[in-house]
C-alpha positions as protocol buffer text, in pm:
chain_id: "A"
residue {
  index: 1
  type: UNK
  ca { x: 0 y: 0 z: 0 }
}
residue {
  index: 2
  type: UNK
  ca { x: 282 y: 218 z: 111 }
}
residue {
  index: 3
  type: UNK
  ca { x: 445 y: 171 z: -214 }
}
residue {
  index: 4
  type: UNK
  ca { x: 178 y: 277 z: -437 }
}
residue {
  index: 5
  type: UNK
  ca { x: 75 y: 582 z: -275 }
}
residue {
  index: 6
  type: UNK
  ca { x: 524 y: 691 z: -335 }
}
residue {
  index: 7
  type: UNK
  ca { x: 480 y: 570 z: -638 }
}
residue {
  index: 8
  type: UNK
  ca { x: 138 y: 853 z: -718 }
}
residue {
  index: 9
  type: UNK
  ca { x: 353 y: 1087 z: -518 }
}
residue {
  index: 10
  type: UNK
  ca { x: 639 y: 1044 z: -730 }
}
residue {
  index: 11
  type: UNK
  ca { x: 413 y: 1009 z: -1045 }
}
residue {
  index: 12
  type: UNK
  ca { x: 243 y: 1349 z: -974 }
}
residue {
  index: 13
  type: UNK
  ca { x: 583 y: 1513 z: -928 }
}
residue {
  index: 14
  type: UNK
  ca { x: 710 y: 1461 z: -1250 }
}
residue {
  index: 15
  type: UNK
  ca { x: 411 y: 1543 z: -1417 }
}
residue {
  index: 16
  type: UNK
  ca { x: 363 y: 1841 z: -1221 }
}
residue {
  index: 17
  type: UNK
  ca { x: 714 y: 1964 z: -1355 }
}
residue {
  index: 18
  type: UNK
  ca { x: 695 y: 1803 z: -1663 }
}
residue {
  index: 19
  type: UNK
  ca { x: 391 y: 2035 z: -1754 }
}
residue {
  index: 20
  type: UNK
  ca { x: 571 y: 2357 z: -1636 }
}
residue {
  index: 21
  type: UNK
  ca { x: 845 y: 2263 z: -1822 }
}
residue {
  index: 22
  type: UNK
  ca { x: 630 y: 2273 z: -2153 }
}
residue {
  index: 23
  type: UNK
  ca { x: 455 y: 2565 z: -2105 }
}
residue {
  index: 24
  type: UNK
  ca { x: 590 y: 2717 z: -2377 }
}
residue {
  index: 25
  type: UNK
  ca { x: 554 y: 3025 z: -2633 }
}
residue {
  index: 26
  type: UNK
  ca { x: 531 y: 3314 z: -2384 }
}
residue {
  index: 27
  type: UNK
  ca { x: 426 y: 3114 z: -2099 }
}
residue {
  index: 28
  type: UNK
  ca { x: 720 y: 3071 z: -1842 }
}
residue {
  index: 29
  type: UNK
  ca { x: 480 y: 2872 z: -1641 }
}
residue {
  index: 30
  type: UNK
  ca { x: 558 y: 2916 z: -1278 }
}
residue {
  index: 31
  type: UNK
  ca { x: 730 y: 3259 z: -1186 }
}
residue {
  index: 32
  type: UNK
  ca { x: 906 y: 3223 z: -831 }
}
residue {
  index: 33
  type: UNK
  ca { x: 986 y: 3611 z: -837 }
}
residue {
  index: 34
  type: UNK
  ca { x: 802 y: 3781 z: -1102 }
}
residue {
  index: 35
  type: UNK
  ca { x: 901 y: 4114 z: -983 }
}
residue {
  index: 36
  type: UNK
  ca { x: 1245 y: 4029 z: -1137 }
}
residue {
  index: 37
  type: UNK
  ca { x: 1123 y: 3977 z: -1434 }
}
residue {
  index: 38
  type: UNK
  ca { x: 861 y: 4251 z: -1482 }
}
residue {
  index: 39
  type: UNK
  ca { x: 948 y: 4539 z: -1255 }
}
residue {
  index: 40
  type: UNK
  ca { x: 770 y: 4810 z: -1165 }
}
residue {
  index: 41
  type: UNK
  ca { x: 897 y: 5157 z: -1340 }
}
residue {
  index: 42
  type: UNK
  ca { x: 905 y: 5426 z: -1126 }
}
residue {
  index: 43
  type: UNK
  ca { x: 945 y: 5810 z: -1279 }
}
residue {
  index: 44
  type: UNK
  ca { x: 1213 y: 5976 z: -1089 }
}
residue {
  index: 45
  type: UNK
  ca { x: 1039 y: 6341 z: -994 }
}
residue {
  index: 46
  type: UNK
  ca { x: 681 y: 6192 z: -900 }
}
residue {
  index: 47
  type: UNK
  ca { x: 517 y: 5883 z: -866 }
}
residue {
  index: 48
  type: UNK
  ca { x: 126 y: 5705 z: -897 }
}
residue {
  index: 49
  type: UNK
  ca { x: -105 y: 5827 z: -642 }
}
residue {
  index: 50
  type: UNK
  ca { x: -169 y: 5502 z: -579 }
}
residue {
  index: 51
  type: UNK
  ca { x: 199 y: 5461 z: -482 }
}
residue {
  index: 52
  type: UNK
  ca { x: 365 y: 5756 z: -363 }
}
residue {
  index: 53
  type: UNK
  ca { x: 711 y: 5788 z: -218 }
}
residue {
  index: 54
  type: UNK
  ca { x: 686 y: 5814 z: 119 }
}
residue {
  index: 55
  type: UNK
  ca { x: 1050 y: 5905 z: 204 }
}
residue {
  index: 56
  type: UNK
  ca { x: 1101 y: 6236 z: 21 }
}
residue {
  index: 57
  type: UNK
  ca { x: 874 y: 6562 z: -79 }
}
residue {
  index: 58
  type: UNK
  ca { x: 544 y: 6551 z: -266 }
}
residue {
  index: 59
  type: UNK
  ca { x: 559 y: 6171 z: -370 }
}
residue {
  index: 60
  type: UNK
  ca { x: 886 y: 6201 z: -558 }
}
residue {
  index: 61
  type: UNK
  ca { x: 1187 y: 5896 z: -585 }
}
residue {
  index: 62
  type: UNK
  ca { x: 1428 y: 6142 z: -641 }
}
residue {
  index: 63
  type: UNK
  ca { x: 1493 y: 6445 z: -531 }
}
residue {
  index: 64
  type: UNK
  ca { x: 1586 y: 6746 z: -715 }
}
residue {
  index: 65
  type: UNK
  ca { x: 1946 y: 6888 z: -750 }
}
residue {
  index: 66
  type: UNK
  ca { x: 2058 y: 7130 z: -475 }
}
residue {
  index: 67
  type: UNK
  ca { x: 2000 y: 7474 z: -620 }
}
residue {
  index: 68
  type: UNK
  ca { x: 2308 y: 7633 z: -787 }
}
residue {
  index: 69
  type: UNK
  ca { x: 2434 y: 7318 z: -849 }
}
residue {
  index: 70
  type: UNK
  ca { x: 2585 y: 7181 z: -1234 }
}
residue {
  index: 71
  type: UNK
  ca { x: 2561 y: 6824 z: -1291 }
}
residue {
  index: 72
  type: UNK
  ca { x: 2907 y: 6637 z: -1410 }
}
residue {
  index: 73
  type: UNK
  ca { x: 2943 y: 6701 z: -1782 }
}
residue {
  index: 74
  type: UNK
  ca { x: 2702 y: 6990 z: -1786 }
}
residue {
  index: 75
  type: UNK
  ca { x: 2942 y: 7285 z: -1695 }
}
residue {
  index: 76
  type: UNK
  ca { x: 2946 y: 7433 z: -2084 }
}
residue {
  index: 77
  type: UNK
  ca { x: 2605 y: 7466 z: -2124 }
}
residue {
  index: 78
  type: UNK
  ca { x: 2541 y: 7641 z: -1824 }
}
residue {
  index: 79
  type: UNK
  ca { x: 2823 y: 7864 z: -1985 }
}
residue {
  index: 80
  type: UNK
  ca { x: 2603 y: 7969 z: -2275 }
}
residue {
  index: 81
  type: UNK
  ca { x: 2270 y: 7946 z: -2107 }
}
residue {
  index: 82
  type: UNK
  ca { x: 2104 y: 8253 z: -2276 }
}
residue {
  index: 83
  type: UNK
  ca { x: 1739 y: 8231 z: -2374 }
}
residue {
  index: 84
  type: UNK
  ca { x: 1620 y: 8312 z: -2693 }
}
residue {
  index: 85
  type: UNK
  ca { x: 1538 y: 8724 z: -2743 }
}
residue {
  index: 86
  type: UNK
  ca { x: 1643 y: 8959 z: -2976 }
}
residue {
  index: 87
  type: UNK
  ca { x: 1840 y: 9123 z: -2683 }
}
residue {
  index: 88
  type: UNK
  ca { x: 2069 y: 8786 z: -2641 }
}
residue {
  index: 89
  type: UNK
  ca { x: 2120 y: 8731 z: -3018 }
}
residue {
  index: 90
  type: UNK
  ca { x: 2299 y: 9087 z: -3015 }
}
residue {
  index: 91
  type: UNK
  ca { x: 2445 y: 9038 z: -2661 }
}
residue {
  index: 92
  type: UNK
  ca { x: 2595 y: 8707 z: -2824 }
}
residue {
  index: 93
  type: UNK
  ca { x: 2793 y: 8874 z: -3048 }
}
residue {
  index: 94
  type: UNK
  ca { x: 3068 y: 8942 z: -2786 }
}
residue {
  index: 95
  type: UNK
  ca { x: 3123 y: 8532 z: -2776 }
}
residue {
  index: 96
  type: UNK
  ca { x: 3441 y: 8404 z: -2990 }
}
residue {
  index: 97
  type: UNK
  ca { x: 3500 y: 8027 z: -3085 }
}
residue {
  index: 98
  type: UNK
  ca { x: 3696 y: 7872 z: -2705 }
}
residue {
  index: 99
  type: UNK
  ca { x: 3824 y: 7620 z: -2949 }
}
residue {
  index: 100
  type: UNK
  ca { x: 4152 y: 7609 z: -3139 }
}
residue {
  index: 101
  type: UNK
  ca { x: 4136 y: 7608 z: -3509 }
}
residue {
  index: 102
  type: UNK
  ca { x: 4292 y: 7260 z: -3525 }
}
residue {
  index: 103
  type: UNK
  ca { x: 4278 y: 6947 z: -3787 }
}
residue {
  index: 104
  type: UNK
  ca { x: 4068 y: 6774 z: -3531 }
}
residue {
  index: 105
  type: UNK
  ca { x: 3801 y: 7028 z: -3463 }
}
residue {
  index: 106
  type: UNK
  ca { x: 3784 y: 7120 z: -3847 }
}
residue {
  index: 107
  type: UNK
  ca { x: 3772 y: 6752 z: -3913 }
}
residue {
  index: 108
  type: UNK
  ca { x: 3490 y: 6672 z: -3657 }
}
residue {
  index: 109
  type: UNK
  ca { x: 3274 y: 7017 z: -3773 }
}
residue {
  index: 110
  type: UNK
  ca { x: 3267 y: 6882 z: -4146 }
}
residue {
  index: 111
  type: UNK
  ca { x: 3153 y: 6528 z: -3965 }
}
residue {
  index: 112
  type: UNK
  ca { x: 2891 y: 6716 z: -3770 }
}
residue {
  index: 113
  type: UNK
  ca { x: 2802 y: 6920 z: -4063 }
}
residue {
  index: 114
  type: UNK
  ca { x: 2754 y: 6640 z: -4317 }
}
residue {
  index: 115
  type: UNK
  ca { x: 2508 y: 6485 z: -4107 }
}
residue {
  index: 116
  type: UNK
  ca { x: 2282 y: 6789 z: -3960 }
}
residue {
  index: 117
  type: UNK
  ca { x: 2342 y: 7064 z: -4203 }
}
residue {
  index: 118
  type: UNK
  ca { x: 2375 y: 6968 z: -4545 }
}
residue {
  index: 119
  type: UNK
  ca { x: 1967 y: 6875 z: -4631 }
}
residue {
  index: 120
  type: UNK
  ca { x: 1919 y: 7271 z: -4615 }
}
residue {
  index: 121
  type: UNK
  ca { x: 2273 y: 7406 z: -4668 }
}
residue {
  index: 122
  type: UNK
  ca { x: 2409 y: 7198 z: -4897 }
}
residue {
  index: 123
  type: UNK
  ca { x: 2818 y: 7006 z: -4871 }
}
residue {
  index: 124
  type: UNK
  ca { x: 2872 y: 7312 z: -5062 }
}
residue {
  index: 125
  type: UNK
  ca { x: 2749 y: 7561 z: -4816 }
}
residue {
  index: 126
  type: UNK
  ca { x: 2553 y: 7710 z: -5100 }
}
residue {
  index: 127
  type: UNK
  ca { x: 2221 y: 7690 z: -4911 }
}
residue {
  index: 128
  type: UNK
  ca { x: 2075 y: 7423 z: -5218 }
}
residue {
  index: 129
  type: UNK
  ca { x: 2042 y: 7128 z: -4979 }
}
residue {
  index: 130
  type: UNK
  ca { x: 1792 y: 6855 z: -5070 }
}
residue {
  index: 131
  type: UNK
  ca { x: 1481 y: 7010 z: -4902 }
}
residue {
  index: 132
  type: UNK
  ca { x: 1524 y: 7332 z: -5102 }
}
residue {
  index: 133
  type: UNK
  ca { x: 1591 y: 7110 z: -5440 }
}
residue {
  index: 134
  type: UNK
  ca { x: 1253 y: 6943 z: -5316 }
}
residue {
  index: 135
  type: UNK
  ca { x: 1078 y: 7286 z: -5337 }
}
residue {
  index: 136
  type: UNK
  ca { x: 978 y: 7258 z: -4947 }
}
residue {
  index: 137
  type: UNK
  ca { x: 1177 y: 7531 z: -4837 }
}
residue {
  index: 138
  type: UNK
  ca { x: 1335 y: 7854 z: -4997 }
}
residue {
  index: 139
  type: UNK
  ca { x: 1732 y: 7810 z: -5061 }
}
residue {
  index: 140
  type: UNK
  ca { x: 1872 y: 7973 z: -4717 }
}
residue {
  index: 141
  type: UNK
  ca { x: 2163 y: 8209 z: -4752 }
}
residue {
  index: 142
  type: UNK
  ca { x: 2496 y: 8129 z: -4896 }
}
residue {
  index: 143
  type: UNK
  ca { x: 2741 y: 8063 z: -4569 }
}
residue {
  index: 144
  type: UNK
  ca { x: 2991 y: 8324 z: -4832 }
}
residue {
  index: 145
  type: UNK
  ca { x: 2715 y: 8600 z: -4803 }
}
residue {
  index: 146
  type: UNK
  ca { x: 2607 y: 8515 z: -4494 }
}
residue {
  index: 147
  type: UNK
  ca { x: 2897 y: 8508 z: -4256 }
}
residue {
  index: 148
  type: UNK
  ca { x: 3055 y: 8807 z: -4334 }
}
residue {
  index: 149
  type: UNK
  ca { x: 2793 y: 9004 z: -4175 }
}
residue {
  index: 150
  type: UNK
  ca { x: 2733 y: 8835 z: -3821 }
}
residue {
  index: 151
  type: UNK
  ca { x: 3057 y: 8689 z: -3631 }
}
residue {
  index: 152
  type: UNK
  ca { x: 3078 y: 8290 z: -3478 }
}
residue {
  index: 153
  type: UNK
  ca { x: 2883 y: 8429 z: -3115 }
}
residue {
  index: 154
  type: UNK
  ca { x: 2563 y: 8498 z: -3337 }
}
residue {
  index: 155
  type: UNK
  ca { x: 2660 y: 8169 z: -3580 }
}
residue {
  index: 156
  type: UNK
  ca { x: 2641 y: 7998 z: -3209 }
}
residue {
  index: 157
  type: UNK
  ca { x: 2351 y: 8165 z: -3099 }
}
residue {
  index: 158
  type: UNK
  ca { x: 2161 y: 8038 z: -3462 }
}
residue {
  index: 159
  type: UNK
  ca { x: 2286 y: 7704 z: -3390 }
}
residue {
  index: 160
  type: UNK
  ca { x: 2160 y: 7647 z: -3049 }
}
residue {
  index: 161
  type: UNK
  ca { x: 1814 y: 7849 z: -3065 }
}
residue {
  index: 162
  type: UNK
  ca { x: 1714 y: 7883 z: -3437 }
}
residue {
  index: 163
  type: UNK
  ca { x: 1718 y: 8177 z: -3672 }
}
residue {
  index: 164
  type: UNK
  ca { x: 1415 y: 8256 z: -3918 }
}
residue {
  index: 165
  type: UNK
  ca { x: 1312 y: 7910 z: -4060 }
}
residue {
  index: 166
  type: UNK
  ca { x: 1630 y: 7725 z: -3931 }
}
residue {
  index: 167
  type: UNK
  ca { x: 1516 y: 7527 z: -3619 }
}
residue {
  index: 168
  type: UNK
  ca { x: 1748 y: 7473 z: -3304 }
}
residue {
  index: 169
  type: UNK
  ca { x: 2018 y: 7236 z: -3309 }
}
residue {
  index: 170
  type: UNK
  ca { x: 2084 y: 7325 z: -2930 }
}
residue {
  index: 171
  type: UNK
  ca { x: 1949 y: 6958 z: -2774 }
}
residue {
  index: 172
  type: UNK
  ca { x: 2120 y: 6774 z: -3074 }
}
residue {
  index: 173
  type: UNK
  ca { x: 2463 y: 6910 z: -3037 }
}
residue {
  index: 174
  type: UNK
  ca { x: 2649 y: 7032 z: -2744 }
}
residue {
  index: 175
  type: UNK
  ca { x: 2819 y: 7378 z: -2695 }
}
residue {
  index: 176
  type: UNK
  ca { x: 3138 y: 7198 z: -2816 }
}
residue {
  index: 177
  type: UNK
  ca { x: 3016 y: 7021 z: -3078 }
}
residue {
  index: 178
  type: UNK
  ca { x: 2831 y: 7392 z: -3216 }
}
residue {
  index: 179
  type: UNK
  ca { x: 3218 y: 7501 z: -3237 }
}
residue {
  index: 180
  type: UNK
  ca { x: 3343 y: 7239 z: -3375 }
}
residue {
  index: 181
  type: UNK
  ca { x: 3070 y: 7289 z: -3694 }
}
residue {
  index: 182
  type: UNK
  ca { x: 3135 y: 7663 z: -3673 }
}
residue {
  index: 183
  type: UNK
  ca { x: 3487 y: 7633 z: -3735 }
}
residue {
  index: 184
  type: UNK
  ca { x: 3436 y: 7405 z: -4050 }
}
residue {
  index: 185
  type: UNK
  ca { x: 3164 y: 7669 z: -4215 }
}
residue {
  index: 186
  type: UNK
  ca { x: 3400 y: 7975 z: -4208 }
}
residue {
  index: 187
  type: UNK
  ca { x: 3684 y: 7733 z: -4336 }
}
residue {
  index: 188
  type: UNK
  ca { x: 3408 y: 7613 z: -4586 }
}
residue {
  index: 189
  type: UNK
  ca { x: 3329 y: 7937 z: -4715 }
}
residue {
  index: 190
  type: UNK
  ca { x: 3647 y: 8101 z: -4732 }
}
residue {
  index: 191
  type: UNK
  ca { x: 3501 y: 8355 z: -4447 }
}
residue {
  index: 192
  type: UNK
  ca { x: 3775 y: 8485 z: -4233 }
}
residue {
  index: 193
  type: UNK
  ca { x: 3683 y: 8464 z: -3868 }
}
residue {
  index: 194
  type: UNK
  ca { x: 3574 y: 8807 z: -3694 }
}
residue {
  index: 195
  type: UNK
  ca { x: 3756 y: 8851 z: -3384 }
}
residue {
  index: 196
  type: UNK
  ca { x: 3537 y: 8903 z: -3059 }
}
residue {
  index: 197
  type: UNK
  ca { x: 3627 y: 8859 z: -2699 }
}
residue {
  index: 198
  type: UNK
  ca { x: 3603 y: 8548 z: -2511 }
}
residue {
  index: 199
  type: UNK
  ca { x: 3305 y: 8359 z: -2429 }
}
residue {
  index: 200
  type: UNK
  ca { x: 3163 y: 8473 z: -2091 }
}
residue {
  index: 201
  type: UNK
  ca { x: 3245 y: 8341 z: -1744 }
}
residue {
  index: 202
  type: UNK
  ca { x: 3020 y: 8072 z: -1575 }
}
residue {
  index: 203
  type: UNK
  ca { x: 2849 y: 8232 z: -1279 }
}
C-alpha cells in the first residue's frame, strides 16, 4: 500500500514539472519572483497616487538637484545658457570660438556638418540642400554672403536656438560640438573669422 501511494507521489511530481516545463511560447509557467522579471517603473520626480514615495517631498523617488548646483558634464552649457530674445542674439555677439582652429576640430565640424546641415545648406554651403531642391523650403543664404555680416557668437547663438526658418540644433549638439561645426563653415566658405572677446564666465 505504502508503495503505491510513493509511487502517485512520485508520479504526480514529474508530471507536475513536466507540464511547467512545456509551457511554452510566452508562458514561463511558474514565476518564483516575477518582480524580477517585470518590474515596476518608477518616474524619478513623481510617482502614482496610488503609490507615492513616502520618504522624500510631494511623492517624488528622487529628489531634485541642490539649487546652484551643475551636474558632471554639464558645466558648458550652463556657460552659454542665454534664452532666446532679440536682446541675447545681439548680446551674443561678444562670444568668440573657445576652441583652437585645429585638424581635429575642423575635421569633426565637417563630420557634424555632413550629417545635420547639409539637407538645407548643402556640402557646398551654398544653401541648395535637398529640401530646397525638393521645393519645401526657400534656398537659405549662402554661408559666403552670410557670414561676413554676423561673427561665430551669433553663428552659435543660430545654432543652439534657431534663426528665421532654421530650427534649433541646441538639444542635438552640445556647446562643443556647435564650435566644432562653426569652425568648418568659415573654413568652408572662405570667411575669415571676426575677432570678438572670449566667451563669458560661468556664474
Amino acid at each position: 500500500m505504502k508503495k503505491t501511494i510513493y509511487t502517485l507521489v512520485a508520479a504526480t511530481v514529474i508530471a507536475s514539472l513536466m507540464s511547467a516545463c512545456s509551457a511554452g511560447g510566452d508562458n514561463p509557467g511558474i514565476e518564483y519572483a516575477p518582480n524580477m522579471y517585470v518590474s515596476f517603473a518608477y518616474e524619478p520626480l513623481s510617482q502614482l497616487e496610488e503609490k507615492p514615495n513616502t520618504i522624500n517631498p510631494h511623492g517624488m523617488n528622487m529628489r531634485e538637484p541642490v539649487k546652484g548646483t551643475i551636474a558632471r558634464g554639464q558645466l558648458e552649457y550652463a556657460t552659454y545658457n542665454m534664452p532666446k530674445s532679440n536682446e541675447n542674439y545681439e548680446a551674443s555677439s561678444a562670444w568668440s570660438n573657445p576652441l583652437p582652429k585645429s585638424e581635429y576640430n575642423v575635421a569633426e565640424g565637417k563630420r557634424l556638418y555632413n550629417i545635420n546641415c547639409t539637407p538645407c545648406h548643402a556640402e557646398d554651403g551654398l544653401g541648395k540642400g535637398t529640401i530646397v531642391a525638393d521645393g519645401k523650403y526657400p534656398q537659405v543664404p549662402a554661408y559666403g554672403d552670410r557670414l561676413p555680416t554676423i561673427n561665430p557668437g551669433k553663428a552659435f547663438y543660430s545654432i543652439t536656438h534657431g534663426k528665421n526658418l532654421m530650427g534649433a540644433y541646441g538639444s542635438v549638439l552640445t556647446p562643443t560640438q556647435r564650435w566644432q561645426v562653426i569652425h568648418y563653415i568659415y573654413e568652408l566658405s572662405g570667411v575669415q573669422t571676426a575677432s570678438s572677446a572670449p566667451a563669458p564666465a560661468t556664474n
